[in-house]
N, C-alpha and C positions, 0 to 999 in steps of 0.2 A: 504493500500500500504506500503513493506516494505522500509524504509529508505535508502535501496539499491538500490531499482527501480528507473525509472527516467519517472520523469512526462514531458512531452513536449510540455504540454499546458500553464507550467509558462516560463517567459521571463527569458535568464538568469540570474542569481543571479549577477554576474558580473558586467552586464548591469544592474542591477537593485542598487548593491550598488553605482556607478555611480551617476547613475540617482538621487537618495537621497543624494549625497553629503555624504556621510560615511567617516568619519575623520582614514585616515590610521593610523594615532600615536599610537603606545600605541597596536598595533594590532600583536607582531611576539610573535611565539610560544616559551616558555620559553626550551629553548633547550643549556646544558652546555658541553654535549660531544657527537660525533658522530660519529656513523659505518656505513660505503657507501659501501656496496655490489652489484659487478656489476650483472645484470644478465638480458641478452639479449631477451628474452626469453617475456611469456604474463605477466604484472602486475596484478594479482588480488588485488581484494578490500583491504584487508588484506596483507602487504608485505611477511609476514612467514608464510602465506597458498599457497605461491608459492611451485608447485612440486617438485621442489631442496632442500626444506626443512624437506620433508613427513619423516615418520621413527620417531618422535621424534626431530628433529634438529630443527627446530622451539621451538619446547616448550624449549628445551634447552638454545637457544639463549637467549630466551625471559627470563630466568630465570636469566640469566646471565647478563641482562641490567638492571633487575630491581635489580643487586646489586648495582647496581651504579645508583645515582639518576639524573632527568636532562638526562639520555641518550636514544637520538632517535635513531631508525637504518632508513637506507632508501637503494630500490634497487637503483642503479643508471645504466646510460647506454649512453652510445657512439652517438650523434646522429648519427642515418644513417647506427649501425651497431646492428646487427643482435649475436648470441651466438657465442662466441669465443672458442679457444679453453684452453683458459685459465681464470682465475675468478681475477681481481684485485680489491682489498680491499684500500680502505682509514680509519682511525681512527684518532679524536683529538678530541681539546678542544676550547673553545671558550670562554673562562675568558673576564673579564673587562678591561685587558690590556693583546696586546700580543695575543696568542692563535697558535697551533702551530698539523699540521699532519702529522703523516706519512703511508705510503704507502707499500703495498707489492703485490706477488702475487701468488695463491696457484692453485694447478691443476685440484682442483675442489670444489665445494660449502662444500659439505661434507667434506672438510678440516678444517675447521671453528669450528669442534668437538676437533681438535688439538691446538686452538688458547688459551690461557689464558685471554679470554676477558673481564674480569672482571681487571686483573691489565693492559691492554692494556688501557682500554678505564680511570680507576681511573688515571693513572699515567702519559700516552701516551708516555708509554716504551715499548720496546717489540719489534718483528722484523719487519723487511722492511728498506725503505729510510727515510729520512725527506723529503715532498711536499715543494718543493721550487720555487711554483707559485701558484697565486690563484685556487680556483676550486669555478666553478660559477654555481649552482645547480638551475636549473629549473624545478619547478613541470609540468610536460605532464600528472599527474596521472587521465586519461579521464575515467578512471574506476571507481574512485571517485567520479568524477565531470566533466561536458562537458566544463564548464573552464577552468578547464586545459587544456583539448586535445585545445580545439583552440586556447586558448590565449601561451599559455604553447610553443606549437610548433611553433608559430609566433614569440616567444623569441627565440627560442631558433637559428632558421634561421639567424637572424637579428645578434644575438650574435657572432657564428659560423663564419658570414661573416669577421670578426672583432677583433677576438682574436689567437692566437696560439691554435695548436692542443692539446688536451689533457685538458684544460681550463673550457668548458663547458659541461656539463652532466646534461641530462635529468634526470628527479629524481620522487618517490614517492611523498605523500600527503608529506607539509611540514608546512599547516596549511592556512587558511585564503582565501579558494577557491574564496569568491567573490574577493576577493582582484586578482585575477589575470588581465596578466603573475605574476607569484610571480619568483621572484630571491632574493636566501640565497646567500653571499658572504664570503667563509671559505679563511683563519682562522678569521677572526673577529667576522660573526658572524653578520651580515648585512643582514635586512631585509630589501625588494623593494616591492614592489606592485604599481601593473597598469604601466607595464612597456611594452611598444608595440614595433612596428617597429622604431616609430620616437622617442621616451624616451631612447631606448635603449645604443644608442652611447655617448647620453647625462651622463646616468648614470656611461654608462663606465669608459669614459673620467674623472668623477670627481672623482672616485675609485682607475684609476690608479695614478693620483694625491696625493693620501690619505686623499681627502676630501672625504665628504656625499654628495650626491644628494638627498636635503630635499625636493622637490616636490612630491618623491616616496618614502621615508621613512617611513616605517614602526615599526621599532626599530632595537634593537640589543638584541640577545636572550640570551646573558647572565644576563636580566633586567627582574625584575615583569613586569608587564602590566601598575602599576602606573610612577614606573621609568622611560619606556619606555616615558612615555607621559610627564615627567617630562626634557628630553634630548632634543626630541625635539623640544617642546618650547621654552628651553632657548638656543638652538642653530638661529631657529627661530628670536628671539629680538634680539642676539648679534652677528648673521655671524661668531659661533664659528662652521665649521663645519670640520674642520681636525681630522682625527678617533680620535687622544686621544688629542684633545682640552680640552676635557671635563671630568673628573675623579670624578664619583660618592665617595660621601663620606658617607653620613648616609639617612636613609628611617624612619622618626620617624609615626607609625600609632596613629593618634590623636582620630578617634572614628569611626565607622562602616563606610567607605568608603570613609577616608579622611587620605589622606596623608600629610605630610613636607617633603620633599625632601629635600638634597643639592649636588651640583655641584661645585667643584672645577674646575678653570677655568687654565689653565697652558700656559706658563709658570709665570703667571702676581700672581696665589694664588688666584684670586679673587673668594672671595663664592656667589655663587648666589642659594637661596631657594625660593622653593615656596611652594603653596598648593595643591594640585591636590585632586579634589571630583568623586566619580565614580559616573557615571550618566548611566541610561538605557533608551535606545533608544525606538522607537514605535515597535510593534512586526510584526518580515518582517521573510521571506523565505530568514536563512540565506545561504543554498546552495542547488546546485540544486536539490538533494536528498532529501532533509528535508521536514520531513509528517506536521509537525505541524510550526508555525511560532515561533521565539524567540525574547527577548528585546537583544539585543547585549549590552556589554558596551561599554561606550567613559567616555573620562577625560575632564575637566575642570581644566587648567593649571595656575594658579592666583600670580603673582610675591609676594613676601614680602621683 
């Protein structure tokens, strides 16, 4: 069976990391700048196997992201709306502090051959607006995985109900299927998971605050996977959880799967380090697609 397929005899992975207790920390995809290409249109498996990309404009794209490293593209789309007749683009970046999009919009996909993407997405100069409200990316990508489609779309309603128009956008894979509903939070760069009808408002509320809602954190994708596990822990022990509470300062690798971490604590200075050891889990079906089982990692977070 290829990897593509979907087997409907396994429970979903969702439901299954759940059910195991799977430590979100330390789980958001390592992602430093990003291209949201709207397009209404069917998501295949593959976001640039979309037929707005055929001719080559795909391979182009993709040539042009991997100048730049850290850069994911995602289609994105309007809940509830269908192909326009226009195409809106977002681009940025998602740094350790700050992070910062902007916006524009061009007449059709194939426009996108006229863009200079490569100093758009390095520098996040280049034309359109500045985004001067959040944009709160929900994977629906049900082509990927049936996690998304249901958990995905149950966010996205719940969101929708709750935010300004223009706010929430349905989105491609963004990584961590069982982990759904997943919500990326731009500009900062905020991963959520297992975020339902009832989590929803919760997490809102604490975002527009500019704290974290650390019962669904996931990370922040400008962070390795150890980092990741190393924030929110000591966010965790200390109820430091306002976004820039916390200012990494060095990631020292001590020996095959072991980290030092340190966090500057603001505005008080205070350093707080620890250890963090990567540990690999039992081997589970980590998404619904998946032909063979894998050990996932998780972190072990240890004050010093």
């Amino acid at each position: 069976m290829s990897a593509r397929e979907l087997d409907t005899s396994r429970p979903l992975c969702a439901e299954a990391a759940l059910a195991r207790d799977e430590p979100l920390a330390g789980t958001a995809s390592r992602v430093l700048r990003w291209l949201l290409v709207e397009y209404g249109g069917q998501w295949p498996y593959e976001p640039l196997d979309a037929t707005v990309f055929a001719g080559g404009l795909g391979r182009r794209i993709a040539a042009r992201l991997k100048e730049v490293p850290g850069s994911r593209l995602c289609l994105v789309k309007r809940p509830g709306e269908g192909r326009g007749e226009s195409v809106r683009v977002f681009y940025g970046s998602t740094p350790g502090a700050g992070g910062r999009f902007r916006q524009l919009e061009l007449a059709s996909h194939g426009d996108l051959d006229n863009l200079d993407l490569t100093t758009m997405l390095r520098d996040v100069d280049g034309p359109g607006e500045p985004v001067r409200h959040p944009l709160l990316l929900v994977c629906t990508h049900g082509v990927r995985d049936r996690c998304c489609a249901k958990y995905g779309q149950e966010l996205c309603k719940a969101l929708g109900g709750i935010t300004p128009s223009g706010w929430v956008w349905q989105a491609t894979h963004v990584g961590g299927d069982r982990f759904a509903g997943n919500l990326v939070a731009l500009p900062e760069g905020l991963y959520f998971g297992r975020v339902g009808r009832d989590e929803a408002p919760r997490v809102l509320a604490s975002y527009l605050e500019g704290h974290i809602d650390l019962a669904c954190f996931r990370g922040r994708s400008t962070y390795p996977f150890p980092v990741q596990a190393a924030e929110a822990d000591i966010r965790e022990r200390t109820g430091l959880t306002g976004f820039w509470d916390l200012l990494h300062v060095r990631t020292d690798r001590i020996e095959d799967g072991v980290w030092e971490v340190d966090f500057r604590a603001e505005p008080s200075g205070q350093t707080h380090r620890v250890k963090v050891e990567r540990r690999l889990g039992e081997p589970q079906f980590l998404t619904c697609r998946a032909e063979q089982p894998r050990r996932a990692p998780h972190f072990a977070v240890t004050p010093l």
